[in-house]
Kinemage of the C-alpha trace (Angstrom):
@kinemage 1
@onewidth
@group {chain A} dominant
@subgroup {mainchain}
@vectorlist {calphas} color= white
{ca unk a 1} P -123.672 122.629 160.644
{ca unk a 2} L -123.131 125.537 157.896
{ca unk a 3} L -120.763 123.076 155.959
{ca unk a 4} L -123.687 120.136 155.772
{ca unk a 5} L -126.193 122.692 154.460
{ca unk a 6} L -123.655 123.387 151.769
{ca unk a 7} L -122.059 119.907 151.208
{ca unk a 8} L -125.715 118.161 151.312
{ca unk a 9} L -127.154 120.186 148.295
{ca unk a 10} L -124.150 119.815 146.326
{ca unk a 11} L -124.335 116.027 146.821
{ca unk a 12} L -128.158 115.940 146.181
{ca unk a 13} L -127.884 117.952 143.116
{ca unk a 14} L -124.577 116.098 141.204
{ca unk a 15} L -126.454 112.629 142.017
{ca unk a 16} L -129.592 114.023 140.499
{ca unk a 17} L -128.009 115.523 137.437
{ca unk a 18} L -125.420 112.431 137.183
{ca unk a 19} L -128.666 110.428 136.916
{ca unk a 20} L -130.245 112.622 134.122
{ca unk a 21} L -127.585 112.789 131.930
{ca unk a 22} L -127.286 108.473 132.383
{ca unk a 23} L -130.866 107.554 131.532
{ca unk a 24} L -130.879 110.512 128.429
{ca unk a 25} L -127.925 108.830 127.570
{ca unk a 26} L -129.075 105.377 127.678
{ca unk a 27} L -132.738 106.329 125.948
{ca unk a 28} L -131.053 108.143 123.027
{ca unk a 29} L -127.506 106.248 122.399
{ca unk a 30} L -128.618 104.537 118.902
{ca unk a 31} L -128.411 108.309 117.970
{ca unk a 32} L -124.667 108.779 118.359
{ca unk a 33} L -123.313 107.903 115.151
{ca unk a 34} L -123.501 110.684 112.682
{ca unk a 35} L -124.448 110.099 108.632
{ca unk a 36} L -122.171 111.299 105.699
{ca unk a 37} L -123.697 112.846 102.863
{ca unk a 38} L -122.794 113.183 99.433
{ca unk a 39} L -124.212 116.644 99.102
{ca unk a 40} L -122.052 119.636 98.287
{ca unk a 41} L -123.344 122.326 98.963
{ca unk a 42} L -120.556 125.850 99.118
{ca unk a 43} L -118.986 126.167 102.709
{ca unk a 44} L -117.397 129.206 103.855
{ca unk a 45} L -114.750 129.173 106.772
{ca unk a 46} L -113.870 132.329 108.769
{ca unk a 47} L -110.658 132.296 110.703
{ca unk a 48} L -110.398 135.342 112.940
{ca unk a 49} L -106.535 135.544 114.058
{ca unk a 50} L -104.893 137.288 116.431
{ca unk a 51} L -100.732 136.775 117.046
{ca unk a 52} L -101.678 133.274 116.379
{ca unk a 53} L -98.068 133.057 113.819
{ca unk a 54} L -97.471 129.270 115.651
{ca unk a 55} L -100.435 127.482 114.111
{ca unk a 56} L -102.461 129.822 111.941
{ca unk a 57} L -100.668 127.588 108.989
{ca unk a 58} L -101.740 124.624 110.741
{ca unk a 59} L -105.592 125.465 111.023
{ca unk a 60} L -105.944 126.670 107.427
{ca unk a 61} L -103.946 123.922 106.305
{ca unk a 62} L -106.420 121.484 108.265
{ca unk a 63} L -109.336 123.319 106.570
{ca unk a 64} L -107.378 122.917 103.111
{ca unk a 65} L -107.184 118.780 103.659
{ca unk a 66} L -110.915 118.193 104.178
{ca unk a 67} L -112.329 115.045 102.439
{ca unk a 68} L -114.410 118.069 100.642
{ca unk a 69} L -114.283 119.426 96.706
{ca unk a 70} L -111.777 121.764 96.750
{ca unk a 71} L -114.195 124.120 94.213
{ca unk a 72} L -117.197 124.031 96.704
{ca unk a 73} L -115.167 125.416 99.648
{ca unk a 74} L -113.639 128.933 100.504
{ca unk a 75} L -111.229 130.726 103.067
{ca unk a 76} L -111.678 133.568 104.771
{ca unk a 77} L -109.052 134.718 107.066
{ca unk a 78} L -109.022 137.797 109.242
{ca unk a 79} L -106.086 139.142 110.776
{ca unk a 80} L -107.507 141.376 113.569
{ca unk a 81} L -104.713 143.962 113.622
{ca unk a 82} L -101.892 141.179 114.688
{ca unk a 83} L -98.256 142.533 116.196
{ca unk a 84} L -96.563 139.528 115.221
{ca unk a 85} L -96.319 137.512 112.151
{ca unk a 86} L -99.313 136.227 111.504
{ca unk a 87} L -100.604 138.145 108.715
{ca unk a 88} L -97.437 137.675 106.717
{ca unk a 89} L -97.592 133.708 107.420
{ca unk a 90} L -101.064 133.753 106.221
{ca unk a 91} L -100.309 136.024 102.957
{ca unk a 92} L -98.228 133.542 101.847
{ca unk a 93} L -101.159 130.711 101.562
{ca unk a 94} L -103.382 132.844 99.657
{ca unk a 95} L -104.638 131.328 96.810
{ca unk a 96} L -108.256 130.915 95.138
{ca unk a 97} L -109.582 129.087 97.870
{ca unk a 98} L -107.270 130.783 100.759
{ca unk a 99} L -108.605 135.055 100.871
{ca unk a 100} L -106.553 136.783 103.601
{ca unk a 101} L -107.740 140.334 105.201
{ca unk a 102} L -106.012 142.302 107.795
{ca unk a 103} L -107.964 144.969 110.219
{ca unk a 104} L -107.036 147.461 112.963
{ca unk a 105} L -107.858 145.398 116.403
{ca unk a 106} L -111.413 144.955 117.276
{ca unk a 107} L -111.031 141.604 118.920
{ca unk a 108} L -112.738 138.592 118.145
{ca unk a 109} L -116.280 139.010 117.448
{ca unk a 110} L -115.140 141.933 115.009
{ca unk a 111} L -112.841 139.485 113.279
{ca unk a 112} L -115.853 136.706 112.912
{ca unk a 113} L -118.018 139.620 111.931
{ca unk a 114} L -115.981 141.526 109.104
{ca unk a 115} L -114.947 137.830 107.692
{ca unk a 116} L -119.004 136.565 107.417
{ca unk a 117} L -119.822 140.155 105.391
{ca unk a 118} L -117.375 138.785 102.594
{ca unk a 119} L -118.423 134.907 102.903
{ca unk a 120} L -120.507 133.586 99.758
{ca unk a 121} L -121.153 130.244 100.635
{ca unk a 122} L -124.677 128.318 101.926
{ca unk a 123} L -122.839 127.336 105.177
{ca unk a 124} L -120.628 129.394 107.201
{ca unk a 125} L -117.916 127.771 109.501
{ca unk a 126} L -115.776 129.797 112.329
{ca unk a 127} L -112.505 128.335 113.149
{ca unk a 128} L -110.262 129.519 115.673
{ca unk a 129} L -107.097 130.247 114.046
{ca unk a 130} L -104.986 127.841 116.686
{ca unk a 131} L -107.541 124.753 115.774
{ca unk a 132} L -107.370 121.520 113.447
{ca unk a 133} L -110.146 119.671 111.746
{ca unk a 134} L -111.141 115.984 110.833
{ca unk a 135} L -111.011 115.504 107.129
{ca unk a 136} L -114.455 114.211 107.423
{ca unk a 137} L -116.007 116.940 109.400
{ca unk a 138} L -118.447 118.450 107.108
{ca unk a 139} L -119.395 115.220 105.637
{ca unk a 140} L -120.343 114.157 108.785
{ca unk a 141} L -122.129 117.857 109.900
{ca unk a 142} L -124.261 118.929 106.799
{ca unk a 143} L -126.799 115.801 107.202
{ca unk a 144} L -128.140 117.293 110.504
{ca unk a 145} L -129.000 120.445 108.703
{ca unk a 146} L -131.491 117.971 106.595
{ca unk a 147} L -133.904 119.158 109.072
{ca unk a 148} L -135.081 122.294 108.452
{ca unk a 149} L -134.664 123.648 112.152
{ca unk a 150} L -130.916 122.852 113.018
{ca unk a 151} L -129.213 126.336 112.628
{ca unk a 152} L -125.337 125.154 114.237
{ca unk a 153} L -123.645 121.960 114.115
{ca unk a 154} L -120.745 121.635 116.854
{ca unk a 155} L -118.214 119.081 116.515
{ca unk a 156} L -116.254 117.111 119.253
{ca unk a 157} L -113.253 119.407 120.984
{ca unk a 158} L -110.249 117.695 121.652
{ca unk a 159} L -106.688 119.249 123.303
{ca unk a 160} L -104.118 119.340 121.088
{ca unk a 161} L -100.590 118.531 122.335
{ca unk a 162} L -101.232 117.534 126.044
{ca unk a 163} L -97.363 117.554 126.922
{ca unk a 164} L -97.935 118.893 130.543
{ca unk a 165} L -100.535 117.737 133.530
{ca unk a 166} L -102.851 120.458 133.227
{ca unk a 167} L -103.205 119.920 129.255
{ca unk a 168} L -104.045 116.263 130.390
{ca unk a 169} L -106.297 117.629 133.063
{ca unk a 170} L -107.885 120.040 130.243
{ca unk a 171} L -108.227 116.975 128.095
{ca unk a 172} L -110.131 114.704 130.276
{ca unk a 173} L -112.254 117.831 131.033
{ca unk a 174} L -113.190 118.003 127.499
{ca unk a 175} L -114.500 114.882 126.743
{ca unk a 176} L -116.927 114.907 129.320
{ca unk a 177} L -117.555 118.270 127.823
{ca unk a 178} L -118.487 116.422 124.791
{ca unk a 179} L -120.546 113.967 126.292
{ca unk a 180} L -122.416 116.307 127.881
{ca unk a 181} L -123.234 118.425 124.925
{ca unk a 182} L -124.419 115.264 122.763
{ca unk a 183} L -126.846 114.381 125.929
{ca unk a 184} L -127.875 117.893 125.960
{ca unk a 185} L -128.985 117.864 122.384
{ca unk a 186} L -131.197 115.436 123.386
{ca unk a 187} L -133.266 117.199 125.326
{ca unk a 188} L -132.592 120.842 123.301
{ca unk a 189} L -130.269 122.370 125.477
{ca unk a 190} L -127.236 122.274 124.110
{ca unk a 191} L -125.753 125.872 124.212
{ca unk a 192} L -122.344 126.328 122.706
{ca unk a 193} L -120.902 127.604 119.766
{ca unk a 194} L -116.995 127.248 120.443
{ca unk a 195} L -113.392 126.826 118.498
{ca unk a 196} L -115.143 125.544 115.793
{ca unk a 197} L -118.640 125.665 114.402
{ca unk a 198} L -120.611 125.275 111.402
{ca unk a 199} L -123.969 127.541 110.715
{ca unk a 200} L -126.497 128.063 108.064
{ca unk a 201} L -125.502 130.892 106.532
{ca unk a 202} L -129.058 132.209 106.852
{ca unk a 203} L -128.734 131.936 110.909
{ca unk a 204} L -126.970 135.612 110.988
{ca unk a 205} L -129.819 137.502 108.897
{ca unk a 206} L -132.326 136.260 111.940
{ca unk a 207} L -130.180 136.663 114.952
{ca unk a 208} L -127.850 138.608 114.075
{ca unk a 209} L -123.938 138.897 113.970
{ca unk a 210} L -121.728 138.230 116.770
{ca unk a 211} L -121.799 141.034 119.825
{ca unk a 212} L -118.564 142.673 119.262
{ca unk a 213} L -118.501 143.738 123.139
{ca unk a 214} L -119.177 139.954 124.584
{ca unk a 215} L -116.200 138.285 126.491
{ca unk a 216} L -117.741 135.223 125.285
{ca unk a 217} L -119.366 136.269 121.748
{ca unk a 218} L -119.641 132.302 120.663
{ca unk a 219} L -121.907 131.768 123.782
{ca unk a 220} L -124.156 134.918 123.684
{ca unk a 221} L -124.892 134.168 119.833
{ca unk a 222} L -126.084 130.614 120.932
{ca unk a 223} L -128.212 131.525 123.517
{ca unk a 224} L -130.052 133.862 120.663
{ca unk a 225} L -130.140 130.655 118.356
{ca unk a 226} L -132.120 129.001 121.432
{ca unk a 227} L -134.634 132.082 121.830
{ca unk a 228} L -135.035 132.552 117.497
{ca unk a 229} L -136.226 128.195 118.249
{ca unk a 230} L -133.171 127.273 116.348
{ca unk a 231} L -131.562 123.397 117.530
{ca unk a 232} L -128.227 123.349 117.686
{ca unk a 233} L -126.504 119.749 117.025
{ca unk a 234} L -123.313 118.009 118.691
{ca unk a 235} L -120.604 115.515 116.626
{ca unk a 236} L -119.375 112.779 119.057
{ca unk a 237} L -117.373 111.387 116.059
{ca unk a 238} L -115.767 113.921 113.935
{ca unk a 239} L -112.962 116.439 116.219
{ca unk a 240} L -111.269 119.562 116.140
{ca unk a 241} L -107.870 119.635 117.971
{ca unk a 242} L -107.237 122.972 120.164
{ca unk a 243} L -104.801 124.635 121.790
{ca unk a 244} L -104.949 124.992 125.494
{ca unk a 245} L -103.789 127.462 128.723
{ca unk a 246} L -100.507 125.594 129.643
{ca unk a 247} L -99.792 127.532 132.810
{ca unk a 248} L -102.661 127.639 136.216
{ca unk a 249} L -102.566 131.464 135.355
{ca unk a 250} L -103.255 131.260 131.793
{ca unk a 251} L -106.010 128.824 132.508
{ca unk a 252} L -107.343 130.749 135.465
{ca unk a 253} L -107.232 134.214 133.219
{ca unk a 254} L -109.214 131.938 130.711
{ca unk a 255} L -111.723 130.955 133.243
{ca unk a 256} L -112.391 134.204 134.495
{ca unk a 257} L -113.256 135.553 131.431
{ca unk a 258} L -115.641 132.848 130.129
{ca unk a 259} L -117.928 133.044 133.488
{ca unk a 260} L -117.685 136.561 133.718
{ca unk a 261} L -119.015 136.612 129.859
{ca unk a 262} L -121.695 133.606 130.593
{ca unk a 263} L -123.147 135.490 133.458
{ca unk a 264} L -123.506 138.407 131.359
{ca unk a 265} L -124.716 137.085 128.844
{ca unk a 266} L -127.183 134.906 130.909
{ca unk a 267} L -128.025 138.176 132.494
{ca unk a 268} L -128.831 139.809 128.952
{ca unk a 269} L -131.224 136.782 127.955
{ca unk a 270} L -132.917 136.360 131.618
{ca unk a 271} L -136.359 135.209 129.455
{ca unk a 272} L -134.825 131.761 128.535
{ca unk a 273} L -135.535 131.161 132.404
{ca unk a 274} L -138.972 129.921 131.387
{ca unk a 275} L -140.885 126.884 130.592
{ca unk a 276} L -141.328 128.350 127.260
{ca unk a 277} L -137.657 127.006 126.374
{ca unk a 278} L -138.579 123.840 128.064
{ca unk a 279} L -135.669 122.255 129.364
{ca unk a 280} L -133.621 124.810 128.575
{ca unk a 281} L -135.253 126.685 130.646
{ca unk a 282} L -136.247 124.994 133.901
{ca unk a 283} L -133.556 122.721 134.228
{ca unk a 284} L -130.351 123.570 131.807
{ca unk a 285} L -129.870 126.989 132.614
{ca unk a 286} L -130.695 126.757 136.259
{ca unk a 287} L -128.228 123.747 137.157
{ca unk a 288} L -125.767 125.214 135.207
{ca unk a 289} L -126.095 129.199 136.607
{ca unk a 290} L -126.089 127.325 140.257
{ca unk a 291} L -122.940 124.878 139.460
{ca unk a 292} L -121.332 128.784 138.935
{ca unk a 293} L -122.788 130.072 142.117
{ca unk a 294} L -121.227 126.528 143.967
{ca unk a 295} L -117.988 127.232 142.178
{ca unk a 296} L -117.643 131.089 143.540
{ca unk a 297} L -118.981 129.653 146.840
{ca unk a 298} L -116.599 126.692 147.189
């Protein structure tokens, strides 16, 4: 009897949200394909890196090879205080384009945070330093910031590598990931601001910069883009390529940390439980606080 009044809900509620996400889908897929502009405006990209001496190369590299003028686009890596050699790999790229800063360990959000104070472009992007664009990426973001009230730009996240079953698992997991965060748009509840995303530069002088003592510092900052009315936009067709746990404990460690961070930060921004936010607020939030809750449960 106790399992049915857990097993019945769960069914109810996946069917129901299943359905949701279908007929957005179907009522809004003309809207998938994103435009390419010609504009050029100056885009900054912060790399905050930390023992990351496998692939920092790789991500400023892939940053280095966008379909972008090379005189309209800038570098900013942070080494936040690494003990292996990723400060010296990155030293060696510097260039005119390529700036490279080391700092004592703060962790992430002080990394993101010191590199936006010396950033000098319109648009700022942060870039995990183990993460590879698309060429076309910001040809393919900057249109949606045509209107006036798109403040991030999110593109697709896709797992680099896959050599082992859970990478594949990951994988899979992130495309409906995706999916979900294009239908989410939709409806103006998209809340995500992960391994790689592109802001007005303007965004951190309203909100703020990232909270330095947030387990999940990308997260947190969205949900105050949603509360300062900012829309945040998703890329189906332009990817970055990350690197993912390959071992259950890595992942799990990983896991832990990003639900114990979402609560709290949920916790900190309770008032986006409201119909104020809209469905944000009354449905978003609520399905996605109580998929946790089944999670822990289950």
């Amino acid at each position: 009897m106790i399992r049915g009044y857990i097993v019945y809900p769960i069914y109810y509620i996946t069917f129901f949200v299943s359905i949701f996400y279908l007929i957005t889908y179907f009522q809004t897929k003309h809207k998938y394909a994103s435009k390419i502009t010609n504009r050029s405006p100056f885009v900054s990209v912060v790399i905050p890196a930390y023992n990351k001496e496998d692939s920092v190369e790789n991500s400023i590299k892939s940053v280095l090879s966008l379909d972008y003028p090379k005189d309209k686009l800038e570098v900013i890596l942070v080494d936040d205080g690494s003990k292996d050699g990723t400060y010296e790999i990155a030293k060696k790229l510097e260039s005119e384009n390529v700036k490279v800063f080391t700092k004592e360990n703060g962790g992430k959000g002080s990394a993101l945070n010191f590199g936006i104070m010396k950033v000098k472009g319109e648009f700022i992007v942060t870039l995990d330093a183990d993460t590879y664009m698309d060429a076309d990426f910001l040809k393919k973001a900057l249109p949606y910031f045509d209107d006036p009230e798109v403040g991030l730009v999110v593109p697709t996240i896709q797992v680099h590598g896959q050599k082992n079953m859970l990478e594949k698992l990951q994988a899979a997991e992130y495309v409906m990931s995706s999916f979900n965060r294009k239908v989410l748009t939709f409806i103006g509840s998209m809340v995500a601001a992960p391994a790689c995303t592109i802001f007005k530069a303007d965004l951190f002088k309203k909100v703020g910069l990232y909270d330095e003592n947030s387990l999940t510092e990308d997260y947190e900052l969205s949900l105050r883009a949603q509360k300062h009315d900012y829309k945040l936009q998703h890329l189906l067709d332009s990817s970055v390529y990350t690197h993912v746990p390959k071992t259950i404990k890595s992942l799990y460690r990983q896991r832990l940390r990003w639900n114990y961070g979402t609560i709290v930060s949920l916790k900190r921004h309770k008032e986006l439980f409201s119909f104020k936010y809209g469905d944000l607020g009354i449905f978003y939030l609520p399905v996605f606080v109580l998929a946790i809750g089944i999670g822990i449960l289950i």
